[in-house]
MILUM-84537 format. One record per residue: residue in one letter; x, y, z of N, C-alpha, C in turn. Coordinates in steps of 0.001 Angstrom, whole numbers, plus 524288, in hexadecimal, padded with zeros to 5 digits. Example, Ala and Ser with C-alpha at 12.3 -4.5 7.8 and 13.67 -1.06 7.14 Angstrom:
! residues 2
a833867E9C681E788300C7EE6C81E78833907F31C81E78
s832327F73681BA8835667FBDC81BE4832648001E81EBE
//
This chain:
! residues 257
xE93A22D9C919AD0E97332DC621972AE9CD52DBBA19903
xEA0172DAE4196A6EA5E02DA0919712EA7852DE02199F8
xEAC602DE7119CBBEAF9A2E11F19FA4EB3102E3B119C51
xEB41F2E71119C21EB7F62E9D5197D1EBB842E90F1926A
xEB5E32E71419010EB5212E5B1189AFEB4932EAEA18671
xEB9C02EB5818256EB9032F1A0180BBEB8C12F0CC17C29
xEB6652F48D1784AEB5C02F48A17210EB6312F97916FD8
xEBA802F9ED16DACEBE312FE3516B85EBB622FE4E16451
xEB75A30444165DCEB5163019416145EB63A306D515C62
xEB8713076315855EBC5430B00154C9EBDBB30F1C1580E
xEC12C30EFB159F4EC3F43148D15C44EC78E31675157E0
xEC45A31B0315742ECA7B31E18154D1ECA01321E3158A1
xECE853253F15801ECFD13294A159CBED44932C2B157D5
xED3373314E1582EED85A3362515539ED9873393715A65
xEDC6D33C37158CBEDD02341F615B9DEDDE93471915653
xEDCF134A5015A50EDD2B34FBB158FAEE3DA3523F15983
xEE52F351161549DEEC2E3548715892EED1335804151F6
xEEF6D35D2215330EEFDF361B21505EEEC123607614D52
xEE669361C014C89EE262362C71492FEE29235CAC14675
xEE3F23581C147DCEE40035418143ADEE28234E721471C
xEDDC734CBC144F3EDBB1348421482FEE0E4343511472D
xEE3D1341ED14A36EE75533BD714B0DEE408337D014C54
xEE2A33342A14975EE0FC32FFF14970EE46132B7014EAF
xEE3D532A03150C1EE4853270215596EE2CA31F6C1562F
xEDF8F320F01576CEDCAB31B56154CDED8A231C7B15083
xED741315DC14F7CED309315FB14B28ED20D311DC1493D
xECD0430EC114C71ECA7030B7114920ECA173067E14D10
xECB00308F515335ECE2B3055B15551EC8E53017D15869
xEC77C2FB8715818EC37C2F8B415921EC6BF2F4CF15B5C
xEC5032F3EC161E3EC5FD2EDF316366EC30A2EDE4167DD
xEC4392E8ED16870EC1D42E74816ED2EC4AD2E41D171F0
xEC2AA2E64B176F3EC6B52E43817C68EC1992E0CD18055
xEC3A72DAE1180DEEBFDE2DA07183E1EC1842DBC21883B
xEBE642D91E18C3CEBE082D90619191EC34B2D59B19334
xEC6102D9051963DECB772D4B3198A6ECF5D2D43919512
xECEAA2D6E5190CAED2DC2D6B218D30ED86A2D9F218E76
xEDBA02D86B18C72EE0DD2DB8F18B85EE24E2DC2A187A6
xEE1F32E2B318558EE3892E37818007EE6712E728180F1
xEEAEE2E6F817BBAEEDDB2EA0C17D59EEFA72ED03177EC
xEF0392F49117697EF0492F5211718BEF5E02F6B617055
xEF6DC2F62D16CD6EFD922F66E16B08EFC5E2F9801661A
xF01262FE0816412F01272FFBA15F43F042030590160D2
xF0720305D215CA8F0C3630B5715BB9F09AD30F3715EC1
xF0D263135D1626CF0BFF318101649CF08F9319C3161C3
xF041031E4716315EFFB53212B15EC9EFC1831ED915DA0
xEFC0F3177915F69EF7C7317EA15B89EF24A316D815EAD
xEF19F318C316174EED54319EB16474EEC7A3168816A8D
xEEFFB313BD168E7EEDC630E3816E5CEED2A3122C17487
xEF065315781763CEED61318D617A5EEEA7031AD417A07
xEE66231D1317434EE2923201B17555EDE7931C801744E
xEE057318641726AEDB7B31365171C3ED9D9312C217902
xEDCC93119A17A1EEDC4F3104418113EDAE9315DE1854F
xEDC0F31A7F18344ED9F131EE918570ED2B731DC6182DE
xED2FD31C3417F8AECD7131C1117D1BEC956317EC17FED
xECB7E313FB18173EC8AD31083184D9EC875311ED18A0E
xECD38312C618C04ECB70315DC19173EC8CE31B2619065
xEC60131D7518D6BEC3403218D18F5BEC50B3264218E71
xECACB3274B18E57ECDB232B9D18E16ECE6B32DCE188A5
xECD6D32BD51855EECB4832F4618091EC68932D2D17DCF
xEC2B33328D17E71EBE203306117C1BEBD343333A17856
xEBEDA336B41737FEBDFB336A916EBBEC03D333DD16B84
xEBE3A3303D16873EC04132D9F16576EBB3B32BC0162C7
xEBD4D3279F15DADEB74D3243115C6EEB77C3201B15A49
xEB45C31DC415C5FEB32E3177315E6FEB02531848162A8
xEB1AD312121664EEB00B3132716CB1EB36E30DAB16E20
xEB21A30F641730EEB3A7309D4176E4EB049309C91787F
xEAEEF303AF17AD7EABEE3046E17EFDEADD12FE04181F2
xEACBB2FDC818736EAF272FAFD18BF4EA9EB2F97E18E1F
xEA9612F20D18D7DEA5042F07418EDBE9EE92F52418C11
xE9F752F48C18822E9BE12F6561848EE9ADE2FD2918642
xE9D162FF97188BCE9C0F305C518A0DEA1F730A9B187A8
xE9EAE30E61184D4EA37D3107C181B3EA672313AD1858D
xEAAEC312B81854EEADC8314031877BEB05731BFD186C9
xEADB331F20189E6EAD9A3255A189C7EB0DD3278618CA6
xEB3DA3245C1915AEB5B6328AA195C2EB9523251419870
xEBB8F325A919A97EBFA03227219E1EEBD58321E21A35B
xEBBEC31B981A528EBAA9318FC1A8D9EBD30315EE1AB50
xEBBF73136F1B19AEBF05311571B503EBF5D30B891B1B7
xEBC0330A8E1AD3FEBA6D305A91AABAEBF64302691A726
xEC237308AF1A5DCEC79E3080A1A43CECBC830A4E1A45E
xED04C307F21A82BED4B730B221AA42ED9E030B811A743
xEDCB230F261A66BEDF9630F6A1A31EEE616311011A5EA
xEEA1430E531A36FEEEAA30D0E1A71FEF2EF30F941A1B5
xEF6E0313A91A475EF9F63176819F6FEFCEB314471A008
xF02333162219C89F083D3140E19CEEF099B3148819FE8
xF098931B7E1A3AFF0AD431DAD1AA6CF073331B571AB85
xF080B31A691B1BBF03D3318261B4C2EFFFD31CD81B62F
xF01DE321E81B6CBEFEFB326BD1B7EDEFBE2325611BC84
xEFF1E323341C255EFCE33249B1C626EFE69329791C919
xEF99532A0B1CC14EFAA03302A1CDEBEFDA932EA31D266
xF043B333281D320F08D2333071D601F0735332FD1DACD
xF00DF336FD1DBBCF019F337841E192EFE80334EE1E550
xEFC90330221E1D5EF9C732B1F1E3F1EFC213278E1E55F
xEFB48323F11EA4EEFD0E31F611E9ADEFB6431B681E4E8
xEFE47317EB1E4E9EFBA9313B11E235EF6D33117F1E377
xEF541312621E844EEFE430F5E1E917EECB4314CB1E89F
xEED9C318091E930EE9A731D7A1E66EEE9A131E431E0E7
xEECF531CBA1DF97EED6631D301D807EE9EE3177A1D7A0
xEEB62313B51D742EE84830F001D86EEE1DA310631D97A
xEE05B3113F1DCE0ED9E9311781DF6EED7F73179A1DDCC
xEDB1E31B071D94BED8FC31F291D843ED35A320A21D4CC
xED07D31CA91D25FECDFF31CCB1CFE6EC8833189C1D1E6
xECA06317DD1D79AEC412314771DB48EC2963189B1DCF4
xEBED23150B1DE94EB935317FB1E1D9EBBD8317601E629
xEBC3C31C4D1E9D6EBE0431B461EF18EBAFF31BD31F2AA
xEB65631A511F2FAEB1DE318471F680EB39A314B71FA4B
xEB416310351F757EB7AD30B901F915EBAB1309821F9D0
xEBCC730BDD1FE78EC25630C1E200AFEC4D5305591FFA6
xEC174302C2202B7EC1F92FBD5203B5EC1DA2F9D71FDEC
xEBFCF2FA6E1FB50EBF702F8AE1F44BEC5752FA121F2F5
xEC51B2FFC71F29EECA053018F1F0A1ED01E301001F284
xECFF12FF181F67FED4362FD171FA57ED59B2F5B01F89C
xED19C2F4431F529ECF8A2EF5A1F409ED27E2EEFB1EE15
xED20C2F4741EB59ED2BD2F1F01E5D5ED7442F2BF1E382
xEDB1C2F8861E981EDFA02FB1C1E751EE2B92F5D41E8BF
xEE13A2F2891EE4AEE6392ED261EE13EE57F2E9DF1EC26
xEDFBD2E9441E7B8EE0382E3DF1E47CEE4632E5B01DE77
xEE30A2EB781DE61EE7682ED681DA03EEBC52EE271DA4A
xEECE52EFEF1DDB4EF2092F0AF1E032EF4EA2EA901DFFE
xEF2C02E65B1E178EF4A52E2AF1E16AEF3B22E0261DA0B
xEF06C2E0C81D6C7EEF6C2E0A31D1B0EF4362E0A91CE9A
xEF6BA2E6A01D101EFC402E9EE1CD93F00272E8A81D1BC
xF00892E4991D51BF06722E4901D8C8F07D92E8901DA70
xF04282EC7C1DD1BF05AE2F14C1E04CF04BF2F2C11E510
xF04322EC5D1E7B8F02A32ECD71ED5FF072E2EDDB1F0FD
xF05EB2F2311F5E4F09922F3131F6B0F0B3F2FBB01F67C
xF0AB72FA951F158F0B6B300881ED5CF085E3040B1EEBD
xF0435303431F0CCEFE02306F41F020EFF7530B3D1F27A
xF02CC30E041F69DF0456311891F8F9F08BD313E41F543
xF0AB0311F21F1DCF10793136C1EF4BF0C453190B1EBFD
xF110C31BC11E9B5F0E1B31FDB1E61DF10EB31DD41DF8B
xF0D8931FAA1DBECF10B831E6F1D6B5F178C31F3C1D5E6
xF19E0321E81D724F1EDE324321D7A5F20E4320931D8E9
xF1FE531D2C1DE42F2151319671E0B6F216A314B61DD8D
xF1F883159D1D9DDF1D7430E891D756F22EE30D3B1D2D9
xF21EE309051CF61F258A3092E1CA10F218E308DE1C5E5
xF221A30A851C294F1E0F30D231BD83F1C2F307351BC98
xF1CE1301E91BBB3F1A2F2FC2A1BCB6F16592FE3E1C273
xF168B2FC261C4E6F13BB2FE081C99BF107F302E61CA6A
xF10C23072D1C702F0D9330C5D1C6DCF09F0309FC1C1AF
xF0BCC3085C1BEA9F06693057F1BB44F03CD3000F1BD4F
xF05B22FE711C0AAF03722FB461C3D5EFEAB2FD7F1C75A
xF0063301921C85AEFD59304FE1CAE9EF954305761C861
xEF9913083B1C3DCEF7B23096C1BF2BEF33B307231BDD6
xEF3D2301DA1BB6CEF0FA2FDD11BBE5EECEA2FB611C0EC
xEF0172FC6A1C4EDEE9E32FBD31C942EE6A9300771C97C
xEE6CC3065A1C9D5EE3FA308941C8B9EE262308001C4C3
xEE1FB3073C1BF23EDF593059E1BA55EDC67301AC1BB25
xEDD0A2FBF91C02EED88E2F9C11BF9EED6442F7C91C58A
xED7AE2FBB21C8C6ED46A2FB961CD51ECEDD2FCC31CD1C
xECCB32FF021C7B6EC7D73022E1C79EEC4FB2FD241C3DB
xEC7962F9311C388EC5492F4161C028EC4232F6361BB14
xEC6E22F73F1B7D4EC58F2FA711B174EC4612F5681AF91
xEC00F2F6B91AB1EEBF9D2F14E1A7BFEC4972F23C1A218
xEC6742F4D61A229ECA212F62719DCBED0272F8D819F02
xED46E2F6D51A073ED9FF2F83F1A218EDB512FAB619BFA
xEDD373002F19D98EDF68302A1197FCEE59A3042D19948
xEE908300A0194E3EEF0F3031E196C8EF0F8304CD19342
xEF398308AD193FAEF60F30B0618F83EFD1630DEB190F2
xEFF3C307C818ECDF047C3088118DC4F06ED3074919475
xF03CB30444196E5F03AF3054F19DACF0B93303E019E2A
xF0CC03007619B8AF13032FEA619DBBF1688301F119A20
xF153530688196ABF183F306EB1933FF1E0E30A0519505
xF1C9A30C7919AECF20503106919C2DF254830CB81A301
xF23713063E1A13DF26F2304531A5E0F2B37300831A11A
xF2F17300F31A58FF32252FC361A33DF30792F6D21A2BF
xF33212F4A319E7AF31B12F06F19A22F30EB2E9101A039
xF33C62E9091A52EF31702E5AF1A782F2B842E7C71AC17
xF2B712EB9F1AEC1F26982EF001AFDFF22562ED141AB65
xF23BC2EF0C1A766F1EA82EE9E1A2E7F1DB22E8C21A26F
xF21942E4271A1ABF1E392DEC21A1CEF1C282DD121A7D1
xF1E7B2DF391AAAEF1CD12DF821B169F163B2DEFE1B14E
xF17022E5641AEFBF108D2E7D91AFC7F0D1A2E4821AAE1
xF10732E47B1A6A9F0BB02DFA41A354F0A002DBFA1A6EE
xF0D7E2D88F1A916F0AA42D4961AA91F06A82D4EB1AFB0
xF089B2D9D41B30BF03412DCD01B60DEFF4A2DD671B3DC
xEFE5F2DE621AFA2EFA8D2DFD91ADD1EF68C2DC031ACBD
xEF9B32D8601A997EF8622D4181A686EF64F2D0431AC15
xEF7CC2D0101AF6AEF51B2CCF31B4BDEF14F2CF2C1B5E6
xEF0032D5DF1B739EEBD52D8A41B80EEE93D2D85D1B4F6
xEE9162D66B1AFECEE4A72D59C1AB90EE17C2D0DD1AB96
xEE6602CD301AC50EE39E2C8A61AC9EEE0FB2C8B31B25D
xEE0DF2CAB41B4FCEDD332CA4C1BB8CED9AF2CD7B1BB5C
xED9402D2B11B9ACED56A2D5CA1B7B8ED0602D4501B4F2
xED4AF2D3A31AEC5ED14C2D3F21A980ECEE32D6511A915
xED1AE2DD151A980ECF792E2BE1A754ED19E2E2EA1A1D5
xECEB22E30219F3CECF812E487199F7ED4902E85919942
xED7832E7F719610EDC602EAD419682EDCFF2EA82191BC
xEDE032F1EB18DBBEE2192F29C18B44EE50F2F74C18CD0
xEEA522F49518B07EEF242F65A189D7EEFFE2F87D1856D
xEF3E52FCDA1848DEF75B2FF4718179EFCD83000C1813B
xEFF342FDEB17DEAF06092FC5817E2DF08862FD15178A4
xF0D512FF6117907F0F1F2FDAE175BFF124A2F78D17502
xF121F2F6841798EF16512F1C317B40F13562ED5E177E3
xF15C82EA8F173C3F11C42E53B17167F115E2E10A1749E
xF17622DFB91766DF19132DB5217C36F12962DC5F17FE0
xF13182E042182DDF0EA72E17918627F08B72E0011856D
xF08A82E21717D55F03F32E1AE17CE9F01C82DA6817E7B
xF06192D7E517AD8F05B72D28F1795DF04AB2CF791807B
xF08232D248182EAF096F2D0D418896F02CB2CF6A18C38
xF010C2D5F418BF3EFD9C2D5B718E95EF72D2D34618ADF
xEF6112D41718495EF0C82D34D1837AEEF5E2CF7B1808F
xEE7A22D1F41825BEE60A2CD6518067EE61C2CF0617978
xEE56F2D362178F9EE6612D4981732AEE9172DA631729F
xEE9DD2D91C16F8FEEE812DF3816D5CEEC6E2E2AD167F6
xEEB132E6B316A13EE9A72E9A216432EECEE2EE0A16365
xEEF2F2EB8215E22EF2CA2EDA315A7AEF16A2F29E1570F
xEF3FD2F74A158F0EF11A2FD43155C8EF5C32FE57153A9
xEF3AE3013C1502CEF7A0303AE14993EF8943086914AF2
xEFAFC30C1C14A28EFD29311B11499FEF9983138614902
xEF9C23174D14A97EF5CC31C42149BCEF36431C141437C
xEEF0931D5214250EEA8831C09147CEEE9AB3171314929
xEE93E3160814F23EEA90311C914F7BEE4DF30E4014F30
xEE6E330A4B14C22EE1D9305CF14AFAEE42E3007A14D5A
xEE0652FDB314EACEE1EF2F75F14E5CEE4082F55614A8A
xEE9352F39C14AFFEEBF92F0AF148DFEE9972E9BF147FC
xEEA372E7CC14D7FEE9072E23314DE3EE7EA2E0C21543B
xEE5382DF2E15601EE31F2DC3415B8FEE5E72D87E15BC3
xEE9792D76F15DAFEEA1C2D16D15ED4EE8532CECF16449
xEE6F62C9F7163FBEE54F2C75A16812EEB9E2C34116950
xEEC8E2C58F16E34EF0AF2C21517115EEED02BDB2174AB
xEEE542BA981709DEEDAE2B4CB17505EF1522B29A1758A
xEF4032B44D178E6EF8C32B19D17DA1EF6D22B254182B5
xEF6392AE8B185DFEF5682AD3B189D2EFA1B2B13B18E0D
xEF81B2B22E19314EFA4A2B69A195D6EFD3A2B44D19B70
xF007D2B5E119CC2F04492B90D19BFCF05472B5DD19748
xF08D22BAD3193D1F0B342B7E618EBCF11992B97D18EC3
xF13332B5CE18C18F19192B4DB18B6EF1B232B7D8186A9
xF1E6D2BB691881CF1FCA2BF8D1830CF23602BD7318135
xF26182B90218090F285A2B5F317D3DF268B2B23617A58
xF211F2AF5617C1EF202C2ACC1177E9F1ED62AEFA1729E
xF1EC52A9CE17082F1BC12AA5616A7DF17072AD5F16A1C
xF121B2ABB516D44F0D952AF8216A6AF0E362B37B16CC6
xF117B2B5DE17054F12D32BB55173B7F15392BEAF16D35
xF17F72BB2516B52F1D5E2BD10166A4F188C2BED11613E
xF155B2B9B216162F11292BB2C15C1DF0F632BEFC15D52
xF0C9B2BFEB15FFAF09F82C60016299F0B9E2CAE416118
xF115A2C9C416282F13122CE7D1641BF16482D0BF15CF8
xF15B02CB91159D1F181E2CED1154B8F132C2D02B152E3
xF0F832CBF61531FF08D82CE2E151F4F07382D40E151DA
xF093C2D66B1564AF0A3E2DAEF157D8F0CF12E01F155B7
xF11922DC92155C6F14FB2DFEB15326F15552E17A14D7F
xF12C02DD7F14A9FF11A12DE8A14473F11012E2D1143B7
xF0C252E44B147C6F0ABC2EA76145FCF0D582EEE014667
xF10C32EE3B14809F14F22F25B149B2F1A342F16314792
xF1C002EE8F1467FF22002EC9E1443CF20EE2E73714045
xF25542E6F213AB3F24532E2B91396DF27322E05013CF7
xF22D12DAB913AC3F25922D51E13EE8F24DF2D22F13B9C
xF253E2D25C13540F24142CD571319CF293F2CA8513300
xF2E4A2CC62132E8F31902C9851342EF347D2C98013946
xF31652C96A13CC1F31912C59B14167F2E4F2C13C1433B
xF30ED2BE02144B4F30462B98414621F2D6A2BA4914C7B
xF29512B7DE14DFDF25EF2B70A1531CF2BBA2B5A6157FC
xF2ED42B2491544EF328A2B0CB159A4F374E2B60815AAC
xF35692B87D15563F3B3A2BC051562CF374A2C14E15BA5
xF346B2C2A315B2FF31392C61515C65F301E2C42116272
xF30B62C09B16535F32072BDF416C58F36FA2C0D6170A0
//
């Protein structure tokens, strides 16, 4: 059976706010293979964090299901780790205790084994004694990111991870990422508003509508990786994209580079 192959099968979901069910998602069906990078884009509200609270585990009323390598997905497991906008490491840890907080500490020699193959993963060798305070918010989600996959998750969940650094930090950490994916090949989605990012980092992009939020359109980005945010099929993409959100009948692919 595949390694963290997921099938998102009708999720809707509402809430309860002053006596009146809010519709949230609805209707929402796809699939993520194994090793994929998807990444979901669409206006504040319209569900894309609680779509991804829903796969990791962290909200389980809703209806549909997921399920990850054919098992429905009920509760939040080490199977899939999930990475915020804050890095939310704890202040009064080092980095290599925030890091190795979620092993088995049986095995001292293992675990001494996997904090310096990560540590070196995220360029933080060196750091492991520093405390978060000490770090720069690039480097505390660096952090971030090796605890999320020191525990080998078959499924990386991010949500909005660069949204709170400055604009060179954030292509910094894309392309961290985008190296740790390709050496990994943990299944990874993302949540952004950024379209640049989406186009940047995936293998497909699913496009959601306003509340309630539904699938818009999947696109499959076949551009070869690293990709060049100036070319042409970087430019098609990215008005592809943008249709749904702004007209672009009258722009031109070259004006839009």
């Amino acid at each position: 059976m595949n390694k963290g192959t997921l099938f998102i099968n009708n999720i809707s979901k509402s809430f309860n706010i002053d006596n009146k069910d809010i519709e949230i998602l609805k209707d929402i069906n796809f699939k993520i293979d194994e090793g994929e990078f998807v990444v979901i884009v669409g206006h504040s509200g319209c569900g894309k964090s609680t779509l991804l609270k829903i796969i990791a585990g962290l909200i389980t009323e809703y209806n549909g299901n997921v399920t990850l390598d054919g098992e429905v997905i009920c509760k939040p497991d080490k199977d899939r780790a999930m990475i915020f906008q804050e890095h939310r490491l704890f202040p009064w840890l080092t980095i290599r205790d925030n890091i190795s907080l979620g092993l088995d500490k049986s095995n001292k020699e293992e675990n001494d084994k996997l904090i310096k193959e990560h540590l070196k993963l995220v360029k933080l060798e060196g750091f492991e004694n520093a405390y978060p305070n000490q770090l720069s918010g690039g480097m505390s989600q660096r952090a971030a990111i090796a605890r999320a996959l020191i525990n080998n998750p078959k499924v990386l969940l991010l949500d909005e991870p660069f949204g709170a650094l400055d604009a060179l930090t954030k292509i910094q950490l894309q392309n961290e990422v985008l190296k740790i994916w390709q050496k990994e090949k943990t299944t990874m989605i993302m949540v952004t508003h950024d379209i640049e990012e989406a186009i940047y980092l995936a293998d497909k992009i699913i496009v959601m509508s306003s509340r309630p939020g539904k699938i818009k359109e999947i696109i499959n980005v076949d551009i070869g990786k690293p990709r060049d945010r100036s070319s042409y099929d970087f430019a098609t993409i990215k008005k592809r994209v943008y249709k749904h959100f702004f007209d672009t009948e009258d722009i031109s692919v070259e004006y839009t580079i």
